[in-house]
C-alpha positions as CSV (number, residue, x, y, z in Angstrom):
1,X,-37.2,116.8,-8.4
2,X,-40.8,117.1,-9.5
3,X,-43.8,118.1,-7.7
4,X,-44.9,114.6,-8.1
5,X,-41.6,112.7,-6.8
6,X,-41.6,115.0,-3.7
7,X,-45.3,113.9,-3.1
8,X,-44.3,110.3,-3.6
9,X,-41.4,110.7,-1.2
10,X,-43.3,112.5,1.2
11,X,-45.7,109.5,1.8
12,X,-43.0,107.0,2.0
13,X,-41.8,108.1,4.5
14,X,-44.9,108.8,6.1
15,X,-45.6,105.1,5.4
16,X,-42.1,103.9,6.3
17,X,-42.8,105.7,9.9
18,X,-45.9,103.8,10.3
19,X,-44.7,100.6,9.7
20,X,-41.7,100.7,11.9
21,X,-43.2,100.0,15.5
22,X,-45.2,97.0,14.1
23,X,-42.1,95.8,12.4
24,X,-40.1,96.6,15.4
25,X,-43.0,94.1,17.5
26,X,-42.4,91.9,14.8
27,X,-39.3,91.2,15.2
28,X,-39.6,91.1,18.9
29,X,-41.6,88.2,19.2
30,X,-40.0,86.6,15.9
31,X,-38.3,84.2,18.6
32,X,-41.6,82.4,19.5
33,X,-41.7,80.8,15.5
34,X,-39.2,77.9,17.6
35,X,-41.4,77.1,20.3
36,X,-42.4,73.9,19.2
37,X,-40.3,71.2,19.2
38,X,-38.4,70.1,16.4
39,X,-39.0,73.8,14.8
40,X,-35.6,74.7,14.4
41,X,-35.3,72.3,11.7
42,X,-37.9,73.6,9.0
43,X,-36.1,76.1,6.6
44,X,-39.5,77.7,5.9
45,X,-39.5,79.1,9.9
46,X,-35.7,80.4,9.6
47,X,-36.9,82.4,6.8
48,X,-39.7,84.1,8.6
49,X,-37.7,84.8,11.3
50,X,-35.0,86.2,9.2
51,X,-37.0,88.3,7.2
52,X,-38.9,89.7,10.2
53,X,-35.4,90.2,12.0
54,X,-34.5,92.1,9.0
55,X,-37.4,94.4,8.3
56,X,-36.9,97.2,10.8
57,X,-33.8,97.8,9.8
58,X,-34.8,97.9,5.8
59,X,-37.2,100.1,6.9
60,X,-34.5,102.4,8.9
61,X,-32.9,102.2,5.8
62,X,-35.6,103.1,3.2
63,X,-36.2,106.4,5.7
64,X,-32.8,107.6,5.8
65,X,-32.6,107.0,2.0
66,X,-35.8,108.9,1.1
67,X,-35.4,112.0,3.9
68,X,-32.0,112.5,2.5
69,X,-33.4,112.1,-1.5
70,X,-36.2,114.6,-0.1
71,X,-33.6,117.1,1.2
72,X,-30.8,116.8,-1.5
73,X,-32.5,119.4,-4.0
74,X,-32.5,122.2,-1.2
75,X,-28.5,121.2,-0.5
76,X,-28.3,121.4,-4.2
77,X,-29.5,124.7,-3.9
78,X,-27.6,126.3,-1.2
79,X,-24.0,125.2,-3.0
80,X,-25.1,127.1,-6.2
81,X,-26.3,130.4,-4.1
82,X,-22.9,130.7,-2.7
């Protein structure tokens, strides 16, 4: 990996880090888009609240993805030395 894709991996997952609490808020209070009565029944609202129900995990999953991209080049390494 070059010099430039470990810098661009390096900040998403800096970025990715600092997202997740306000995601994980997010889809905490996610619930309150059906306070109002008859809310249940606009699509547009069940999006939302899918989307923001699904973000912390994407973003679990993004992190993983790029720590272990980040780390495969020095596992790459250490099978060839042996």
């Amino acid at each position: 990996m070059k010099v430039i894709g470990k810098v661009a991996t390096v900040i998403g997952i800096i970025a990715c880090s600092a997202l997740l609490p306000f995601a994980g808020l997010m889809a905490l209070i996610s619930p309150m888009i059906f306070d109002a009565p008859g809310s249940t029944k606009h699509p547009l609202g069940w999006i939302f609240f899918l989307l923001s129900v699904a973000s912390p995990a994407a973003l679990l999953f993004l992190l993983v993805f790029l720590i272990r991209l980040l780390t495969k080049e020095r596992r790459d390494k250490e099978k060839t030395a042996v």
